[in-house]
N, C-alpha and C positions, 0 to 999 in steps of 0.2 A: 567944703566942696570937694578937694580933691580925697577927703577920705570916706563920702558918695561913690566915686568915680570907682575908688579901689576895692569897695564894698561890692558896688555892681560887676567887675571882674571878676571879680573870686568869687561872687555865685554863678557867673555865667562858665568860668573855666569847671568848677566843683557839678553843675548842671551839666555841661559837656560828658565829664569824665564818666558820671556815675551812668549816667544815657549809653555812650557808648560800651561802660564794660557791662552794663545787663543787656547789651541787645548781642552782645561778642559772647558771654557766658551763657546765654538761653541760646542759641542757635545750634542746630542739627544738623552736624554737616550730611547727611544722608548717608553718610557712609556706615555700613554694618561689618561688625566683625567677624572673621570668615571662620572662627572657631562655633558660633550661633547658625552661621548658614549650614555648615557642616551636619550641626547635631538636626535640623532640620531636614534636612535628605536624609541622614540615619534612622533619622525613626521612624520612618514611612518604607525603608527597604526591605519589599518580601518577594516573593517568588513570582508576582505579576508586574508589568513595566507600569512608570511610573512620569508624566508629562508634567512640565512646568515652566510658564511666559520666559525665556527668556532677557527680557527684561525686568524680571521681578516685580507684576506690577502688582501682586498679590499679597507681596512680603512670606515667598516660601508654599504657597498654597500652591498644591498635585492635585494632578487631574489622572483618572485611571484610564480613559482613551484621547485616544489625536483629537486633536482640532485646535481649536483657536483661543486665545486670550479672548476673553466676553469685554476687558478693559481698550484694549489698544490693537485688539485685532491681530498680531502677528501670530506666526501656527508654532503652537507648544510645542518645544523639543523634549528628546528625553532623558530622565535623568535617573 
């Protein structure tokens, strides 16, 4: 009985562990690195002005005139 008891512990704590470190290790913290954002306005810089969501909701995607985020509606700044 009690080595039932200790069997079912150790897969529930062993069931815990491995749950929480694949759901810790697959997650995205959203955050992008500002060396990627960079090379993305570089490569798009020419001699005409160049608009993009200030919030990013595009992930990096210029617009060639003003207006609007087609996602979240705020008006494209320029970059």
């Amino acid at each position: 009985m009690i080595m039932k008891k200790k069997a079912m512990i150790l897969g529930a704590v062993t069931f815990l562990f491995i749950g929480t470190a694949s759901f810790v290790g697959c997650g995205n913290s959203g955050e992008k690195p500002a060396q990627e954002e960079a090379v993305k306005t570089e490569e798009v810089a020419h001699d005409h002005k160049h608009y993009q969501c200030p919030m990013d909701c595009e992930e990096g995607k210029v617009y060639e005139a003003e207006g609007s985020c087609p996602v979240c509606k705020m008006d494209l700044k320029e970059v």
